[in-house]
C-alpha positions as CSV (number, residue, x, y, z in Angstrom):
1,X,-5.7,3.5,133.3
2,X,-2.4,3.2,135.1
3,X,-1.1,1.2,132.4
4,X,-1.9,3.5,129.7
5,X,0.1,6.4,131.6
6,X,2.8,3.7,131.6
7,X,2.7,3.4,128.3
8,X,2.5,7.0,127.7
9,X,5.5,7.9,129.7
10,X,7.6,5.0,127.5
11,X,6.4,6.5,124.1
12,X,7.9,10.3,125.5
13,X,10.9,8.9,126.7
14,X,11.5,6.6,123.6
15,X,10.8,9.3,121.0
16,X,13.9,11.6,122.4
17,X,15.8,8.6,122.9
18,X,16.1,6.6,119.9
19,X,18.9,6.8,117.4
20,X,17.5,7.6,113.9
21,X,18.4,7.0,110.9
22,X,20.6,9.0,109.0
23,X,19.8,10.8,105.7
24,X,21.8,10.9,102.8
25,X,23.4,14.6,101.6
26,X,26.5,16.4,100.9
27,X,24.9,19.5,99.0
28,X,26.2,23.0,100.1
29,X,23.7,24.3,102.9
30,X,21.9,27.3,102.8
31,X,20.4,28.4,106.0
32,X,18.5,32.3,105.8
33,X,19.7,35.2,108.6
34,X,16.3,37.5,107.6
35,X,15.6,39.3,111.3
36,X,17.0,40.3,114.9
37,X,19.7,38.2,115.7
38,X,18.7,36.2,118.5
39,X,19.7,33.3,121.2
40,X,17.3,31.8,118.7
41,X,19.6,32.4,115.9
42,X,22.3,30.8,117.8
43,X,20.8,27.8,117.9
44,X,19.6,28.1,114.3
45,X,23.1,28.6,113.5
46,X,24.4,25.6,115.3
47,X,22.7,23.2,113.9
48,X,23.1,23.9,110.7
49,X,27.1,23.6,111.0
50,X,26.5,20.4,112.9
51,X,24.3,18.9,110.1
52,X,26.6,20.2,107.8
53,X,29.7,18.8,109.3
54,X,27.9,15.1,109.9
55,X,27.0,15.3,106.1
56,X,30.5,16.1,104.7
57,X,29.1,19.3,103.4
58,X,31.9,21.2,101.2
59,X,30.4,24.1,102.7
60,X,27.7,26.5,104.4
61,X,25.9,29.5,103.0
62,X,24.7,32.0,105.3
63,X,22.3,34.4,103.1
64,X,22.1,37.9,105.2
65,X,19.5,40.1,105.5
66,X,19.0,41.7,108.9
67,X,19.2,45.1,110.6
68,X,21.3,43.3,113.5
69,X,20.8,41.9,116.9
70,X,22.5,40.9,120.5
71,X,26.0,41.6,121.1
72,X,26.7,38.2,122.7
73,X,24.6,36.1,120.6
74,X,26.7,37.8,117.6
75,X,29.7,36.8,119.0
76,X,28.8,33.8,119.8
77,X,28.2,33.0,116.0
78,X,31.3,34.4,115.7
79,X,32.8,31.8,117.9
80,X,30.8,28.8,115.6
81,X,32.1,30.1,112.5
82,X,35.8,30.4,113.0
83,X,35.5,26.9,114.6
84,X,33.7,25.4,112.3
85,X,35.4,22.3,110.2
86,X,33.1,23.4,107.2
87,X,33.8,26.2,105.5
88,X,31.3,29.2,105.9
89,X,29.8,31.3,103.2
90,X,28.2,34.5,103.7
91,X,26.0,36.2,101.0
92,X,24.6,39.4,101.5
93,X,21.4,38.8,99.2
94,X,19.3,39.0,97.2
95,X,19.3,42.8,95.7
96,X,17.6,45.0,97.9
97,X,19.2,43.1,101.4
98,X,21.2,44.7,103.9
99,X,23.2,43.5,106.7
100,X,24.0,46.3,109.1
101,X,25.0,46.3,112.5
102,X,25.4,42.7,114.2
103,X,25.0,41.5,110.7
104,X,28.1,43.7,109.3
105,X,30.2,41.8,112.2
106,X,29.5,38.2,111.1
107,X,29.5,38.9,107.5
108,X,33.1,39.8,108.4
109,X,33.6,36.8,109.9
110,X,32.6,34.3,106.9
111,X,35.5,32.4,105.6
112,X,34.4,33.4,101.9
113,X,32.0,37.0,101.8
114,X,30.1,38.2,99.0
115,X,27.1,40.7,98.4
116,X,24.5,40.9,95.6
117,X,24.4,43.9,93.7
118,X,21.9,46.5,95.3
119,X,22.9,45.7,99.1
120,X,24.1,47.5,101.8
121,X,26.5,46.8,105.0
122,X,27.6,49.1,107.8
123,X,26.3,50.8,110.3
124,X,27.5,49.3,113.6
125,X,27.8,51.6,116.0
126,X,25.9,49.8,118.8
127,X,23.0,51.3,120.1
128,X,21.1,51.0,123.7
129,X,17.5,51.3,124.8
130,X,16.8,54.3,127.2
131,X,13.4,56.1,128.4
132,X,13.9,58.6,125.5
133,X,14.5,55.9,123.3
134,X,17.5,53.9,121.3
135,X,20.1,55.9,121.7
136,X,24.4,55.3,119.8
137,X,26.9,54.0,122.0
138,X,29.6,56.3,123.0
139,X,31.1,55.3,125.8
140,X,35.0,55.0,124.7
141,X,35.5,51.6,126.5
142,X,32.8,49.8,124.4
143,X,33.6,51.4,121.0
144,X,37.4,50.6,121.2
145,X,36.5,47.2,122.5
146,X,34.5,46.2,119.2
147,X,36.8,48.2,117.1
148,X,39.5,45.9,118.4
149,X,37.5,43.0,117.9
150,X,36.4,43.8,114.6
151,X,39.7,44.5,113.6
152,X,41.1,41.1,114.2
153,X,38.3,39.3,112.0
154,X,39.2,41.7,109.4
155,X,43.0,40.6,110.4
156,X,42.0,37.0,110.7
157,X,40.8,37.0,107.0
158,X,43.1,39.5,106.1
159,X,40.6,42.3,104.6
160,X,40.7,45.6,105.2
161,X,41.5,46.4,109.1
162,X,40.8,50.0,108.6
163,X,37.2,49.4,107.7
164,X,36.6,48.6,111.6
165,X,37.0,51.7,112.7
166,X,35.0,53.2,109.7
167,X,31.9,50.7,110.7
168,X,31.6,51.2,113.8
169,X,32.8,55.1,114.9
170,X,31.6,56.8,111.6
171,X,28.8,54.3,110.7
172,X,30.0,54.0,106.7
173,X,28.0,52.1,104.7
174,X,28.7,50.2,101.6
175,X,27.5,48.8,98.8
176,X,28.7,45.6,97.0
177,X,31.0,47.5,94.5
178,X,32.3,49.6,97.2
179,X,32.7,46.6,99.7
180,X,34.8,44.5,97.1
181,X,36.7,47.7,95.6
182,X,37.9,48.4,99.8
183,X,38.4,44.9,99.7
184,X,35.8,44.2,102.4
185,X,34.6,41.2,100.5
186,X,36.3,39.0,98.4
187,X,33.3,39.0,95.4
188,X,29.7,40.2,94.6
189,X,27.2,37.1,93.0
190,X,23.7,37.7,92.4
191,X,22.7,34.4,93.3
192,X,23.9,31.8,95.7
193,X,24.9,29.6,92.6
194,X,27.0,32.4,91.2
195,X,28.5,32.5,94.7
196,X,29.4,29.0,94.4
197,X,31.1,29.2,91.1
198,X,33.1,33.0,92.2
199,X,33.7,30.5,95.7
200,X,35.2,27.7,94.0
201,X,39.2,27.4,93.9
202,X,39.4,30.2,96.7
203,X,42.1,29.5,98.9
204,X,41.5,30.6,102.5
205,X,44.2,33.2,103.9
206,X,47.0,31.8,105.7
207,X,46.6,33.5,108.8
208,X,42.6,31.8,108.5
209,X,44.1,28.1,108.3
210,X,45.8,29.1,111.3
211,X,43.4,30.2,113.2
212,X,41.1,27.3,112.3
213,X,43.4,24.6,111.1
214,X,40.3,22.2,110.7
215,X,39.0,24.1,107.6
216,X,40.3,22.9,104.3
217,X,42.8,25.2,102.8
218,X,41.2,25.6,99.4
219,X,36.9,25.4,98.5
220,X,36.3,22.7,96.4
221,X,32.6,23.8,94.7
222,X,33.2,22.2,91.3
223,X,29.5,20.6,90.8
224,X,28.3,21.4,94.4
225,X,24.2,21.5,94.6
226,X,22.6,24.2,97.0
227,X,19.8,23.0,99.3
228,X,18.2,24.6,102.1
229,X,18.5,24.2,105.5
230,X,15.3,22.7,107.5
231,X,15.0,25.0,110.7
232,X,14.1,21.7,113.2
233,X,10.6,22.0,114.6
234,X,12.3,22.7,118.2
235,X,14.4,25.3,117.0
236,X,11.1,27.1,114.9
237,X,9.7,26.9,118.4
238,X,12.1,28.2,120.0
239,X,12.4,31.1,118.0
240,X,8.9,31.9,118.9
241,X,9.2,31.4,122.5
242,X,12.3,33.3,122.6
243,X,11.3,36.5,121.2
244,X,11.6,39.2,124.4
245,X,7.9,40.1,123.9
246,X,6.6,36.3,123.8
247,X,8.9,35.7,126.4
248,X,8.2,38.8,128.6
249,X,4.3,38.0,128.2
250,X,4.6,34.6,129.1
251,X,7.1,35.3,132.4
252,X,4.1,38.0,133.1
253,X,1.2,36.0,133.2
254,X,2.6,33.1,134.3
255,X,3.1,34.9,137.8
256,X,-0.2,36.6,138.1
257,X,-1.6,32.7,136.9
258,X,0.3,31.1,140.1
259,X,-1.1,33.6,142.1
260,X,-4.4,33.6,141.1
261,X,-3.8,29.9,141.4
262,X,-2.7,29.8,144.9
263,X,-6.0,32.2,146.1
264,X,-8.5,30.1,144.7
265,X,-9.7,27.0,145.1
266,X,-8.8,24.3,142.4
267,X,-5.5,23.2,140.8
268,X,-5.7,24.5,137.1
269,X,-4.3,28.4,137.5
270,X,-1.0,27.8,139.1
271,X,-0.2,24.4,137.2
272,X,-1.0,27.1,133.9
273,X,1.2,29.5,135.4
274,X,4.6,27.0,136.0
275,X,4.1,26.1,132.3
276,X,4.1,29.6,131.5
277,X,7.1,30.8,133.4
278,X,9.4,27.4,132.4
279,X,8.7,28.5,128.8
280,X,9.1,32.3,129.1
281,X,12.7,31.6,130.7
282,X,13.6,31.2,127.5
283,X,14.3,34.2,126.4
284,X,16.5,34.7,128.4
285,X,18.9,32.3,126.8
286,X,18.2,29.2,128.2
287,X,18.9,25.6,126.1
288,X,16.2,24.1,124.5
289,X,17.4,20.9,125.6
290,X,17.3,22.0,129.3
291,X,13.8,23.4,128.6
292,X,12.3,20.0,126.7
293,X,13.6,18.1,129.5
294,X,12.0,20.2,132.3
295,X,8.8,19.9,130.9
296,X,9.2,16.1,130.0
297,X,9.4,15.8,133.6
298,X,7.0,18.1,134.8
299,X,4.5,16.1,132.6
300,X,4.8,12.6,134.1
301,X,4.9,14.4,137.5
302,X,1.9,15.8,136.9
303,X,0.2,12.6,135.0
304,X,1.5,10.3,138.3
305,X,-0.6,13.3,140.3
306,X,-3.7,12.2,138.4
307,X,-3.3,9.0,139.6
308,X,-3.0,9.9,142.7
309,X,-5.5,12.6,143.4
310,X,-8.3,12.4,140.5
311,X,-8.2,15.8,139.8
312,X,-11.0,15.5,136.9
313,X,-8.0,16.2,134.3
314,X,-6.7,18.9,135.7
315,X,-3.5,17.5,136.4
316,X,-3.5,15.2,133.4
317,X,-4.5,17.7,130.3
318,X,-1.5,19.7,131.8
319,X,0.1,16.8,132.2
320,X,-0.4,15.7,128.2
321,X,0.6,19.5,127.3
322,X,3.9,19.7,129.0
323,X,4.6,16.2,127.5
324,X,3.8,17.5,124.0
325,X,5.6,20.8,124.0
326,X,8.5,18.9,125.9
327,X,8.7,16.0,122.8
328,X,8.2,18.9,120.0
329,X,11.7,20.3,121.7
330,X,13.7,17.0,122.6
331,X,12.1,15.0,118.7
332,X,15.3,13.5,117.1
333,X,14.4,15.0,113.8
334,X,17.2,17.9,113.6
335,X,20.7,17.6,113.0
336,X,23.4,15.6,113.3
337,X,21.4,12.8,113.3
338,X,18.6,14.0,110.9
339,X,18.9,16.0,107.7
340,X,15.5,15.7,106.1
341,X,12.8,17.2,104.6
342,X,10.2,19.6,106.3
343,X,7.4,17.1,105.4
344,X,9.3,14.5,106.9
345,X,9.9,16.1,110.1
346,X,6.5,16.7,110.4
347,X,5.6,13.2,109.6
348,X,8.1,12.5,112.1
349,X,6.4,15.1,114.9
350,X,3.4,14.0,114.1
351,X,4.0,10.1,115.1
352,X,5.3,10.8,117.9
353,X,2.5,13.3,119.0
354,X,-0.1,11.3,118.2
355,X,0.4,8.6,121.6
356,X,-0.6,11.8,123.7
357,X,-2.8,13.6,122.0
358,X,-4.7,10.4,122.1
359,X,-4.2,9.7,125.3
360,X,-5.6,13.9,126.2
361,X,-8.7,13.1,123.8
362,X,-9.5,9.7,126.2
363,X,-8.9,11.9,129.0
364,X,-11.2,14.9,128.2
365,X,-13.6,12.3,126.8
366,X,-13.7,10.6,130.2
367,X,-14.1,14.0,132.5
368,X,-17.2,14.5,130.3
369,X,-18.8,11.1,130.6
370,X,-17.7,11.7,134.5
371,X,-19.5,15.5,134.8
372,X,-22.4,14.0,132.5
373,X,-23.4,11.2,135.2
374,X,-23.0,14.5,137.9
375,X,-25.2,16.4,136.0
376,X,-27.9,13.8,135.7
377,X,-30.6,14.5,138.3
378,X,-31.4,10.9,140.0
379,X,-34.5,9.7,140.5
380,X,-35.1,9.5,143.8
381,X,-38.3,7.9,144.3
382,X,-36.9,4.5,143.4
383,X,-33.9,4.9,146.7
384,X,-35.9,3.9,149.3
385,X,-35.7,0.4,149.4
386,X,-33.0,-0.3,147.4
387,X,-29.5,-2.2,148.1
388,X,-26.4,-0.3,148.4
389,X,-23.0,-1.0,149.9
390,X,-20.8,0.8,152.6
391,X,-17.7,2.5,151.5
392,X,-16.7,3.4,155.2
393,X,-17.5,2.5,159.0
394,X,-20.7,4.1,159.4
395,X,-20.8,4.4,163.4
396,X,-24.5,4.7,165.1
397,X,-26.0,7.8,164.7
398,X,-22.8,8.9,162.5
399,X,-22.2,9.4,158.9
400,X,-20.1,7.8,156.3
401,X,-20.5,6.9,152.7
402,X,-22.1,4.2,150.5
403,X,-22.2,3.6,147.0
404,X,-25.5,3.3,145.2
405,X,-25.4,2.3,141.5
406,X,-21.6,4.2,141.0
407,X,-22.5,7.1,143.1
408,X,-21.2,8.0,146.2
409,X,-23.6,8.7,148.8
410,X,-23.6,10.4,152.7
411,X,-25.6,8.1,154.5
412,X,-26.5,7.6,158.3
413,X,-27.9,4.2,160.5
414,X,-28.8,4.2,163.9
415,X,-27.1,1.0,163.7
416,X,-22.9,-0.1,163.7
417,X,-22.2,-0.4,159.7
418,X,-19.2,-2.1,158.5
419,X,-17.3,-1.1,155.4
420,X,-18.0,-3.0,152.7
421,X,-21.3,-4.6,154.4
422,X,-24.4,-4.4,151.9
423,X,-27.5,-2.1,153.5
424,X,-30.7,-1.1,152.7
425,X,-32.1,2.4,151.8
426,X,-34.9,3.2,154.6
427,X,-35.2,7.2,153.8
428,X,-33.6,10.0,152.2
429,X,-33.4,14.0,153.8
430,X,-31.6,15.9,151.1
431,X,-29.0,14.5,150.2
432,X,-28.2,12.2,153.0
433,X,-29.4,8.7,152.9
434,X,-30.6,7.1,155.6
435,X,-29.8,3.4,155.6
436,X,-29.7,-0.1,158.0
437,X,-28.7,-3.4,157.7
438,X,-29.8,-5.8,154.7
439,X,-32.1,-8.5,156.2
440,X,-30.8,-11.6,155.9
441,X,-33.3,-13.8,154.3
442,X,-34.2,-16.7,156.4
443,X,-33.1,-20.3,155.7
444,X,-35.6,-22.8,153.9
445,X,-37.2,-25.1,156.0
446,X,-36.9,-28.7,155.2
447,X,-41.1,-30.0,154.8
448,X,-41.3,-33.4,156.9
449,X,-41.1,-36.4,154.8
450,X,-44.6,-37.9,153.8
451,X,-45.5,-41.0,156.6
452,X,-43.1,-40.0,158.9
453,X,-44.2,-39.2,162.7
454,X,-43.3,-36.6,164.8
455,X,-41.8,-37.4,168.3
């Protein structure tokens, strides 16, 4: 048993440690901005421009269609963009997309910005929630703030500065014709290949190599193939987990679980509940990394705890779940290291999940077996006068335990008892037993040899 946890804990520690190998790319990326922007989208965003950056990518597309998101996740993007050593992108598409708000911002802030025909930006007058509702922004500091901000990205990619102002105080909106005729964007595609071929030759403003002298100073699309960016398992999760709501639930009932937990008897409410709150921080913007790890170890804590304390899987199952969720975070199967198929991540995932869930199938499997020999009435007609052996002192008159065919028996003797000393059932009153010394059988005899006499 203790060597199969062993072996367990190796296998989780292995699978987020071991240097894969790398795929082979260079196509353009295309990663998909289609809801609230997010500390989820962050990381989304991330690691795309680090696979695209360890594949020699000529470029990134970010596709747009959202109705915005977090101030300081948007900025944050920002931030990745501009220092990002591939170019970026940004497509507002298909027709029938917008990208307002948060979205308007880092549309701006693409090296290379198109729109399909039929779509929308503007709109970014931030907004707060407040108990009548989402209510505009108008609190002087803030709006010049972002104007100011805005302004420079425009400056930075030298497009229209005045459109700032217009975005975010008067909430215009645009279409693509409009956009590129106020020189908002530099063309309108209909597809991401037409975006490649308008892209190709572009050479990025001056004050743009400047800013970010890593980009090259002219896209080089000639030939380029599109292929879609694989969200990593971790990050999909995380995007779940993250979502306020999700997040809020699990914070929630994670506390009313540790409470319940610490009232009652037993270990399985509270354990629940520290699962919960770990994953519910993360909505609030914590790593995924930081996350994955806490739960690596909170798993082999709680496995060693089985060990220890046979807690009839209590501690193990949650131990097996915190070790899963923590090796669906930490897999190596997202970029740099990785740039691979959906299939093959989860041929990947699924490799490295199976050493647990294995191990949590053997585990319930043995608690059953375990609660199965409980629930087995004995017969106890055949007790009396059978052998059983002392698992403690048993002093006269007192009470300790013996073991009777694997079960664990209270037992009494009017007699010292040593541990480990084999005994005899004499008589059972409920359910203790009362028990006294084996007889020792007496020694053979020798029979006197035939014509001998006795003296």
């Amino acid at each position: 048993m203790r060597a199969l946890l062993v072996a367990l804990v190796g296998l989780a520690l292995l699978a987020v440690c071991v240097p894969p190998a790398r795929a082979q790319g260079g196509a353009v990326l295309v990663i998909h901005l289609d809801s609230e922007i997010t500390s989820a989208t962050v990381q989304y965003v991330e690691a795309a421009i680090n696979a695209a950056e360890s594949d020699g990518s000529p470029a990134l597309v970010v596709r747009f269609d959202t109705p915005g998101g977090g101030l300081a996740e948007t900025q944050e993007i920002q931030r990745l963009f501009l220092a990002s050593r591939v170019p970026i992108l940004g497509w507002v598409g298909p027709s029938g997309a917008n990208s307002w708000s948060a979205g308007t911002f880092l549309l701006e802030s693409t090296d290379y910005a198109a729109m399909a025909p039929y779509t929308v930006i503007g709109s970014a007058q931030p907004v707060e929630l407040t108990p009548t509702g989402f209510q505009p922004v108008t609190d002087a500091k803030i709006i010049n703030a972002l104007v100011a901000s805005l302004t420079e990205t425009l400056s930075i990619h030298q497009r229209n500065q005045s459109l700032a102002s217009s975005f975010i105080v008067n909430n215009v909106n645009l279409n693509a014709d409009q956009a590129l005729a106020d020189t908002a964007i530099e063309g309108v595609a209909s597809s991401t290949s037409e975006l490649l071929q308008k892209a190709d030759g572009f050479t990025l403003p001056a004050n743009l190599t400047r800013a970010s002298p890593a980009k090259p100073a002219r896209l080089n699309l000639a030939g380029a193939t599109l292929a879609d960016f694989n969200r990593p398992a971790g990050v999909a999760l995380y995007a779940v987990l993250s979502n306020p709501i999700v997040s809020g639930l699990l914070l929630l009932l994670g506390i009313y679980a540790i409470i319940f937990g610490l009232s009652a008897p037993g270990h399985g409410a509270e354990i629940a509940g520290i699962i919960m709150v770990i994953l519910g921080v993360l909505g609030f913007g914590l790593s995924v990394n930081v996350v994955g790890i806490a739960l690596l170890v909170l798993g082999i804590i709680l496995l060693i705890l089985e060990v220890k304390t046979h807690s009839f899987a209590v501690f193990g199952t949650s131990g097996i779940i915190c070790i899963i969720l923590g090796t669906i975070f930490l897999a190596p199967v997202g970029p740099p290291q990785f740039l691979i198929s959906r299939d093959t991540q989860l041929v990947i995932l699924a490799a490295l999940l199976t050493p647990s869930t294995a191990f949590g199938v053997f585990l319930l499997f043995a608690v059953y077996k375990v609660l199965e020999v409980r629930r087995r009435k004995p017969v106890t007609g055949k007790l009396v006068g059978e052998d059983a052996e002392a698992v403690d002192p048993i002093p006269p008159n007192g009470r300790g335990y013996v073991r009777f065919q694997g079960e664990l028996w209270q037992a009494t003797a009017s007699e010292a008892i040593e541990k480990g000393e084999r005994v005899t059932i004499a008589a059972k009153e409920g359910v203790v037993l009362t028990v006294e010394k084996k007889a020792v059988p007496p020694s053979p005899m020798t029979p006197p040899v035939e014509g001998s006499q006795a003296t």
